[in-house]
N, C-alpha and C positions, 0 to 999 in steps of 0.2 A: 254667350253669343250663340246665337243658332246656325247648324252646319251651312255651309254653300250651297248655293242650287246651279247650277250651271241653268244658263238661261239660251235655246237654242233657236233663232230668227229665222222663220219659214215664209214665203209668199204664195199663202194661202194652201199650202198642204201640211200644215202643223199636226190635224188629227192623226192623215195618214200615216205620216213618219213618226207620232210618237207610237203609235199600234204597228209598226215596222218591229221599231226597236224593242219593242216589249215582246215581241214575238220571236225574234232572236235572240234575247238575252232570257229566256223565261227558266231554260233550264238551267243557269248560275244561281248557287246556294243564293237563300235572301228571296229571289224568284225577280221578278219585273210585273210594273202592273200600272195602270192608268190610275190615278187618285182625284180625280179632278179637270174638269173643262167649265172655260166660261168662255159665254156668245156677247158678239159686240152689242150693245146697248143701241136703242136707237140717238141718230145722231153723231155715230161712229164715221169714223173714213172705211168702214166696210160697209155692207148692209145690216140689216138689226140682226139676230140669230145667225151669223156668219159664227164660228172658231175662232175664238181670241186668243185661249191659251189651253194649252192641256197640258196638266202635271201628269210627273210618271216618274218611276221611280226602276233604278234597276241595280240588281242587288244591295237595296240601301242607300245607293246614290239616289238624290233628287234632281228632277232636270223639268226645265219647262219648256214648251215647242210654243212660241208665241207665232201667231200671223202677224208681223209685222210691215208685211208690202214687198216691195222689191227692192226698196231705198239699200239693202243690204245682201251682202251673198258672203255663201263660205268660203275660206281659205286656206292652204297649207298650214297656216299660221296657227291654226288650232285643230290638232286631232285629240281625238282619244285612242289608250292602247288597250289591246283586249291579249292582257298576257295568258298564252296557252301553256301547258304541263306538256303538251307531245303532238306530235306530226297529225294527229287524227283531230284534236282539239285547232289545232292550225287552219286544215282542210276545211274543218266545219262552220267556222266562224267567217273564214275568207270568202265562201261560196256563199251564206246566210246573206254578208254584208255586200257582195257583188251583185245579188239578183234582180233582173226584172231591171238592168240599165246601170251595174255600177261600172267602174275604171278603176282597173287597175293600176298601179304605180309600181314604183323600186323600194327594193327593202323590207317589205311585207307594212307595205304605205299601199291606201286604196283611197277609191272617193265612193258612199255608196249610191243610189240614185237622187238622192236630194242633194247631193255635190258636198256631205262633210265627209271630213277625212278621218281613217281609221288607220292606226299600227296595228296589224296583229300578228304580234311575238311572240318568241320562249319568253316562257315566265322566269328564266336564268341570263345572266351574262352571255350574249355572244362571244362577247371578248375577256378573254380570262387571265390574271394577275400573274399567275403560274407559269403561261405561255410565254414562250419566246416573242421577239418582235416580229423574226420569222413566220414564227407560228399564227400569229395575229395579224401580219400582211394577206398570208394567202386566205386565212378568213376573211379578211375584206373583202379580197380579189373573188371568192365567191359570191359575198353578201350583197356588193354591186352587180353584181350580176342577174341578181334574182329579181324578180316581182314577187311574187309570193315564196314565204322562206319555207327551205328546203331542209330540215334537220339534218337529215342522212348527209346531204350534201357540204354542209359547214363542217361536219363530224369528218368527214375524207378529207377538204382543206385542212383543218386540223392535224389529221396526221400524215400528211402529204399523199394522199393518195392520188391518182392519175382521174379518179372517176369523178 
């Protein structure tokens, strides 16, 4: 069987947003990179040489930005997470994927301007096995709190600090 492609439904800005994404994910091991675009044919429900699809790949994952119309839009209902190592990795990716028109959300939940949604997390458990229930409430009680996650700050939940 050959791997999955995740297939991603644009109305009519498929090029752009796959050369979005290729250009924030480029510095993840593996790299990001366009492999391929095909233009509607004549005859199409676009015009002939319109953007039909453009493959692109990032870090190995395959995904394709189809122009499929408006008949469809993104929803909560499908993000991707872009698990980070640390606070700087967090910053970078949040800011990458907000620019130029994105919205933020809770929980390090975002939409970036073509309205898909991104988690970008610790690449660890927020909530840890070890902790008390206690301990794991007041992480909550930070983690709702946040739009973009705050290491330092679940780390103070964590040992009840005031800050």
């Amino acid at each position: 069987m050959s791997p999955f492609t995740t297939c991603l439904w644009f109305d009519g800005n498929a090029a752009e947003a796959a050369e979005f994404y290729v250009s924030v994910f480029a510095d993840l091991p593996g790299g990001a990179r366009i492999t391929g675009t095909e233009h509607y044919p004549e005859g199409g429900h676009l015009p002939a040489g319109t953007v039909l699809t453009v493959n692109f790949e990032i870090a190995g994952q395959r995904f394709l930005a189809l122009n499929g119309g408006p008949v469809f839009s993104f929803s909560e209902a499908v993000s991707l997470q872009v698990p980070c190592r640390d606070q700087a990795e967090i910053d970078h990716y949040w800011a990458a994927l907000l620019a130029d028109g994105g919205q933020e959300s809770q929980c390090g939940w975002l939409k970036d301007r073509f309205g898909f949604s991104w988690q970008v997390v610790p690449d660890g458990p927020i909530f840890r096995a070890e902790d008390s229930p206690e301990t794991n409430a007041r992480v909550n009680t930070a983690l709702m709190a946040m739009r973009k996650i705050d290491l330092a700050a679940l780390d103070a939940a964590r040992r009840g600090d005031d800050a």
